[in-house]
C-alpha positions in Angstrom: 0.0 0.0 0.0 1.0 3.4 -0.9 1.9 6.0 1.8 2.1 8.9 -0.5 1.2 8.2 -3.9 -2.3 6.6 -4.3 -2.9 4.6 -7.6 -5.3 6.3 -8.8 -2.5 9.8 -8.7 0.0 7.4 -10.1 -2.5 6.4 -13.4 -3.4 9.8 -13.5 0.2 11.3 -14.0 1.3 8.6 -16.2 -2.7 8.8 -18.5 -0.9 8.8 -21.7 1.4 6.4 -21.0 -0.2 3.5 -19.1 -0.9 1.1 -21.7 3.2 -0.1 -20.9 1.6 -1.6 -17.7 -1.5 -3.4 -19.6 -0.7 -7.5 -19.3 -0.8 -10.0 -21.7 -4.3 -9.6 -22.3 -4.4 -6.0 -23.0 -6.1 -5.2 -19.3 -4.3 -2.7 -16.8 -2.2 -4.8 -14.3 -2.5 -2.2 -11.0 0.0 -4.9 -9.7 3.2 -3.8 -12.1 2.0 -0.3 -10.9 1.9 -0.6 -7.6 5.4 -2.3 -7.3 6.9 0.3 -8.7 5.1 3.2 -6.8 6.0 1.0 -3.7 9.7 0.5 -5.3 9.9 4.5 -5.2 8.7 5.2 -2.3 11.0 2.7 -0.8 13.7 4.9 -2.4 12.2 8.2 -1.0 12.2 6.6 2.4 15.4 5.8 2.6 16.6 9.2 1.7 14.0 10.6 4.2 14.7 7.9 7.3 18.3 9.8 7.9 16.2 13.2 9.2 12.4 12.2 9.8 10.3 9.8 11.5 8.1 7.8 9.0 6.1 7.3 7.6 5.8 10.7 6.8 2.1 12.2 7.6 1.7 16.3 7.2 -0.2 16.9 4.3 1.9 19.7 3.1 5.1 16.9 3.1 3.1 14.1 1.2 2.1 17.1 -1.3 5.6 18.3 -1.8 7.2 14.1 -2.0 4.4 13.8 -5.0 6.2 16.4 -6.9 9.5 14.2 -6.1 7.9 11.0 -6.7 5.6 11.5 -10.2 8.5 12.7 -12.6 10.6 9.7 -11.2 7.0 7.2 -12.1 7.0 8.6 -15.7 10.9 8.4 -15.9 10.4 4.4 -14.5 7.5 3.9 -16.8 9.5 5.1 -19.9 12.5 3.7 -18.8 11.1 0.3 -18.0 10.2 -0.5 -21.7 12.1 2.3 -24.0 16.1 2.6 -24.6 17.1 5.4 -22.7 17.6 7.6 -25.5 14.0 7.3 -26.4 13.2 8.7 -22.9 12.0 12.5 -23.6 14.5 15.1 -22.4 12.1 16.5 -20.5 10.9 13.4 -18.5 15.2 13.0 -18.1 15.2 16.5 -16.3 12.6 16.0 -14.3 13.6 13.0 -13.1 17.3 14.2 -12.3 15.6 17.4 -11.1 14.1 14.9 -8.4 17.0 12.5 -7.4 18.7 16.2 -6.9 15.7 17.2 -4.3 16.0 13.6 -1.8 19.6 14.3 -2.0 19.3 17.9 -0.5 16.3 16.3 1.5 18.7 13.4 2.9 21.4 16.5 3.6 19.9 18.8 5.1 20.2 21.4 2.6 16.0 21.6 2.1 13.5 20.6 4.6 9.9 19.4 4.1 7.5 21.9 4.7 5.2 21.1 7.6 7.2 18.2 8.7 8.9 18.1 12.0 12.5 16.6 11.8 12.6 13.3 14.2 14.5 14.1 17.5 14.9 10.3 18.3 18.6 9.7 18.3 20.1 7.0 15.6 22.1 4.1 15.7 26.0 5.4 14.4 24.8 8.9 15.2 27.2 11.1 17.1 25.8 13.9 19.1 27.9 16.1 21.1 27.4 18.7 23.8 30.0 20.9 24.9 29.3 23.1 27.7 33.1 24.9 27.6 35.8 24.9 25.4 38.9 22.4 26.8 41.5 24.5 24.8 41.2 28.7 24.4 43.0 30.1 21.2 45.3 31.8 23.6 46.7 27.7 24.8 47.2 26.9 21.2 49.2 29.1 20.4 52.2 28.1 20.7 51.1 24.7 18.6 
């Protein structure tokens, strides 16, 4: 099941393009679909689990991850059955245009709007507090 893309947004966004998910018979398989909605998501998780708790639940965040998460469905959906030069260029920079945005997302360089960063500490995180400093600049220097 989807946490931020529902099916029906993912047919929508990919309307003249879904016939590359119809099965042998010619009917829609929502199955293909869905494992590749899941297969992103899994992707913009990952990138997300380093700041946020998940998975992620303000509106305004899910809103903003669609933007992510459709170009990189269309790019998938081309992708999956074209050679990549027969992606369209525009479809290309959308999608790099996204894999840009969960990088700065995973960084720290952009937040999600609405979303409140977790505070729960992580396994192979450091977190320091320093109340005073052990050496002035005046003690080093002579280093």
């Amino acid at each position: 099941m989807s946490n931020y893309l529902t099916l029906a947004e993912a047919k929508e966004a990919i309307s003249r393009i879904q016939d590359i998910y119809n099965d042998s018979n010619g009917a829609f398989d929502n199955d293909r679909l869905q494992d590749v909605i899941d297969n992103i998501e899994a992707i913009v998780d990952a990138s997300l689990d380093v700041r946020y708790a998940l998975p992620i639940t303000n509106s305004s965040a899910i809103s903003f991850l669609k933007e992510i998460i459709i170009p990189i469905l269309r790019f998938k959906t081309y992708a999956r059955f074209a050679d990549s030069e027969d992606v369209p260029e525009s479809v290309k920079i959308e999608y790099n245009t996204s894999m840009k945005l969960l990088d700065k997302l995973s960084r720290n360089a952009i937040t999600l709007p609405g979303q409140a960063e977790s505070s729960s500490k992580r396994p192979g995180s450091i977190y320091v507090n320093v109340d005073s400093e052990t050496f002035s600049s005046d003690d080093l220097d002579y280093y």
